[in-house]
N, C-alpha and C positions, 0 to 999 in steps of 0.2 A: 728572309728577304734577301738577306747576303747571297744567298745561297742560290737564289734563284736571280737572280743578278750577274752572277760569276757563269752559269749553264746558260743564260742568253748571250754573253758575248764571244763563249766558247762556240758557240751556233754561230753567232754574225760571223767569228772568224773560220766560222768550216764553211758559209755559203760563199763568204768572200774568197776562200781559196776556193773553193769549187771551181767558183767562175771566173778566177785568171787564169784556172789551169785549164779548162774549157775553153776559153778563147786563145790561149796561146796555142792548144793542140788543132784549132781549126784551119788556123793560118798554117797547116801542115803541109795540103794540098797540092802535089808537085803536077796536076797542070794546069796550061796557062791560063791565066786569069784576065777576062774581060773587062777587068775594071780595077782602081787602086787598093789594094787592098792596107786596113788599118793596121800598123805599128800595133807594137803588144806594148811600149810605154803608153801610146795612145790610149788602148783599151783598159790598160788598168785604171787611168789617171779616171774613165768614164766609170770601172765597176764601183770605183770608193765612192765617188758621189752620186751614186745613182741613188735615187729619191725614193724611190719604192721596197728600201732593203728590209720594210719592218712585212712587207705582203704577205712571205711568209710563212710568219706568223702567226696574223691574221687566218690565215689558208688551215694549219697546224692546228689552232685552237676551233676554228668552225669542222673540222673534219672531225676530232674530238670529242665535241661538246656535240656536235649531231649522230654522229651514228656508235663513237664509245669503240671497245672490245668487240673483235669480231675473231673466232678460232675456227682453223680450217670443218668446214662443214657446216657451219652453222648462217643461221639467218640474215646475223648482223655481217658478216663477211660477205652477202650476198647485195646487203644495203651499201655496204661501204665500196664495193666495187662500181654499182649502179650511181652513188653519189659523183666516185671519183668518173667516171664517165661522163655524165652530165657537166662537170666544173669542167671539166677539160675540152668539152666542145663549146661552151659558153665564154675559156676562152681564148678560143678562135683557131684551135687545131683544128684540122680538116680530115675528114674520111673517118675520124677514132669510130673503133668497132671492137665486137665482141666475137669469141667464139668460144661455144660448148665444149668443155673438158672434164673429165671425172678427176675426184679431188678426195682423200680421206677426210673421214667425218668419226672423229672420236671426241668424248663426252666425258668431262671429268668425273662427274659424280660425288656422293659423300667422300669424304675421307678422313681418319684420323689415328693419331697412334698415341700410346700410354704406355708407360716403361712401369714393370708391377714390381723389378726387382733393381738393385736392390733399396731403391724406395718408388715413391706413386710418384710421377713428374709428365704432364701430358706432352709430347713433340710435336712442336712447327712441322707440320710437314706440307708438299706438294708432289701430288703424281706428274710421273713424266707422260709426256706424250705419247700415243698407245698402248702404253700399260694394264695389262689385264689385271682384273677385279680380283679380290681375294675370295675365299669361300664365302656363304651368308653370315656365319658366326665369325666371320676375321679369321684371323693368323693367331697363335702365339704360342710364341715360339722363345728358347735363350737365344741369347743373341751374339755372335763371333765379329771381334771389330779385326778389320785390315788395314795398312797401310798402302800395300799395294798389290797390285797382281800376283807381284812375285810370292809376295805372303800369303796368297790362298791358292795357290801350286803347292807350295811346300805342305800347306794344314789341309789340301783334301780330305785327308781323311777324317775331319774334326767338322765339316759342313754340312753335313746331311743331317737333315728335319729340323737348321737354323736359318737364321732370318740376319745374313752376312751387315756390316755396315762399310761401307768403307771411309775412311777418315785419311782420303784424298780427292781429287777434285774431277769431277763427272767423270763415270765408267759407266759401262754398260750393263745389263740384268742380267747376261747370256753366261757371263764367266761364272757369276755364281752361281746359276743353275745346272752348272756342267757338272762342278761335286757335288750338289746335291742339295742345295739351301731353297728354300721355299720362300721367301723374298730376300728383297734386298734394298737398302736405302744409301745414300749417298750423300757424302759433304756437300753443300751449294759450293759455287766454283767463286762465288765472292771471297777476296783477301781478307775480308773481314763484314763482320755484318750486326744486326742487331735484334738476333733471333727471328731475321729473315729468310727463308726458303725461295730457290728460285726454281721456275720450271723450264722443262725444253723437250724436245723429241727424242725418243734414242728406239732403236731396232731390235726388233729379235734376228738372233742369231737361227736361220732355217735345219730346221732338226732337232732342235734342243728345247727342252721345254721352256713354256713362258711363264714367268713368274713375276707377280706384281712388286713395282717397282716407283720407289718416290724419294724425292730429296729432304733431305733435314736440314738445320740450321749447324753452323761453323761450330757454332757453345755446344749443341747436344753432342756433335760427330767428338769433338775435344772431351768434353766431360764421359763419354764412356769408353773414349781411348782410355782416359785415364783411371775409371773404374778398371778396366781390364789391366791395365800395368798391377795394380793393387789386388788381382787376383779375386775380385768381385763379379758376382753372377747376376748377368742381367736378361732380363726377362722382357718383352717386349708382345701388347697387344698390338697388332696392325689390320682395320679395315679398311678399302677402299673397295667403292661402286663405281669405276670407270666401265667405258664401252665405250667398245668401235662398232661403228653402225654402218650398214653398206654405205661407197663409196656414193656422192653425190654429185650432182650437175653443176658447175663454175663456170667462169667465161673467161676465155683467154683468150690470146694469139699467139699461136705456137711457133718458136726457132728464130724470132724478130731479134731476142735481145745476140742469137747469134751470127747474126746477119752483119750484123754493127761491127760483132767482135772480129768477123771473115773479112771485111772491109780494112784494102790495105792502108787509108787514113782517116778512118773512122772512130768515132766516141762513144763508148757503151753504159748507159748508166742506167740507173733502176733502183728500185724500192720495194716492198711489200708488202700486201693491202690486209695478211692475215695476222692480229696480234694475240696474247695469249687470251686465256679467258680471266686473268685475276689482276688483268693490269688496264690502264687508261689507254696504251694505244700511241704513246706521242713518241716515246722514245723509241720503240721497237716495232712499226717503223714510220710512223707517223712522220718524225723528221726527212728522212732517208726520202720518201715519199714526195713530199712538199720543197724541200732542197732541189730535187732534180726536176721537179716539177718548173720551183722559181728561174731555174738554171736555163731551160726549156725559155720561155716568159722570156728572159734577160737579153738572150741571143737575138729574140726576134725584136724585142724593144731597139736595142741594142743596133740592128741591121749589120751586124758583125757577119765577115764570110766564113761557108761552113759548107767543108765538103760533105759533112752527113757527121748528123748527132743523133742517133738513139735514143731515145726514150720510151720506158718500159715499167710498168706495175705489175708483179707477178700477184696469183694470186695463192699459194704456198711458197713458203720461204725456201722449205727446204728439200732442193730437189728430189732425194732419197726417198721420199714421202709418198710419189705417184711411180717414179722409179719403179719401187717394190711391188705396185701393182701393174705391174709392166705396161706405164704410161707412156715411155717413152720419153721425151722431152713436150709432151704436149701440156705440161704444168707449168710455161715457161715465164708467159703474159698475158696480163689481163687484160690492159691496153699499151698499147706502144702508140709513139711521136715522133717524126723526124723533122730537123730543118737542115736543108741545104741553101746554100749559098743566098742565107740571106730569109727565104721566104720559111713556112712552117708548114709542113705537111706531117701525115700520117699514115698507116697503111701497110 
């Protein structure tokens, strides 16, 4: 309860700075202005007590609780875009629209790993984002733990037909498969954890083979560090059934969010709509989402002047993603919002 207690008010105080640092940059606008424009004491003295700060919230938790995890390609990211659509013209932005964009579509699958040597211990793990599938039967393979790069430059020659770990904080699959490792798993980037695995995207390196690739927990990457200081041999089953499936249909609006940023005193902000598939959704980006959203809301409640505010929901977070299938920047937005001086449009 503490706990959730202490992450709401860390929220109230990131939407509250959001929105003085939003209306201080609006009052930016160096031409003349037809009318008085409000003091930034003014405006703060209105963000503190503005009445509707718990909205949302409310906005966070019904996003959540209706449509859940959505990861790029899939169904629910297709709901959650359509959701966020709908709430944004209901309330009372103008023109919001959609456009057709191709979008990766990969598929976790089973997955899991078992260390055989030197005792039986099953591993937390998580595939990363487009990580290819190991063989039908799995991997298994000993297993070579590193610290850093530099240490599997130096041990090339000790990598071939292992299953690398590294016991530092997110790398990529491509270095281990340059000497010759047939997977490779990775410390979660958590300072500390509780035999939690976290996931994320990472690339293949073009040219070099792809080799399945998944994060472990902080305790397992530490505990076979420390097998291998002790000169113990470790052994490691790894399955996973991931797939990448052709590219699928999204809705965006393509180069809006850099519209904003090209604008000599304009405000660019954004969020997005895609979250993982083993997670609820609020934090990554659910908040992010709903903050810029409320911020949006606050301006026009607000009648604060505004030479132009941005607002933008991508629907992949992470550009690199459509990039690589030479999208272009058309991964950019799913819906974007403007207000200027006062009124709320979009478009």
């Amino acid at each position: 309860m503490t706990g959730n207690k202490s992450r709401c008010q860390n929220s109230i105080s990131q939407l509250l700075l959001t929105l003085l640092i939003l209306c201080g940059l609006l009052q930016c606008d160096s031409r003349p202005h037809s009318y008085d424009s409000k003091l930034l004491s003014e405006i703060s003295k209105e963000v503190f007590k503005y009445s509707d700060i718990n909205r949302s919230y409310e906005r966070l938790a019904e996003l959540t609780d209706t449509i859940g995890n959505g990861v790029s390609g899939s169904k629910d990211l297709d709901l959650a875009i359509k959701y966020m659509y709908n709430a944004l013209t209901r309330d009372g932005l103008e023109n919001v629209h959609l456009e057709l964009v191709k979008i990766p579509h990969w598929v976790r699958g089973e997955e899991n790993a078992v260390m055989l040597l030197p005792r039986n211990h099953t591993l937390a793990i998580l595939g990363l984002g487009s990580s290819v599938e190991t063989p039908p039967g799995g991997i298994e393979a000993e297993v070579m733990v590193v610290e850093s790069f530099e240490e599997l430059k130096k041990r090339a020659s000790d990598t071939k037909g292992k299953i690398v770990v590294y016991n530092q904080p997110f790398v990529r699959a491509s270095k281990a498969a340059k000497v010759g490792a047939v997977a490779s798993l990775i410390r979660s980037v958590t300072p500390f954890g509780i035999n939690s695995p976290h996931t994320s995207w990472q690339w293949y390196q073009p040219g070099v083979a792809q080799i399945p690739t998944a994060c472990i927990t902080v305790e397992d990457a530490q505990m076979m560090a420390r097998m291998t200081r002790r000169g113990q041999r470790i052994v490691v089953h790894l399955t996973m059934r991931a797939q990448t499936l052709p590219d699928v249909d999204s809705q965006s609006t393509p180069l809006s969010l850099l519209i904003g940023l090209l604008h000599p005193c304009g405000v660019a902000q954004s969020g997005h709509l895609d979250s993982w598939d083993v997670s609820q959704g609020a934090m990554d980006d659910g908040g992010g989402v709903t903050i810029s959203w409320e911020a949006l809301s606050f301006i026009r409640d607000l009648e604060c002047p505004s030479p132009l505010l941005e607002f933008g929901l991508s629907s992949v977070e992470d550009f690199k993603q459509c990039m690589n299938r030479q999208h272009g920047f058309n991964f950019t937005l799913s819906i974007r919002a403007r207000v200027r001086r006062g009124s709320v449009q979009s478009g």
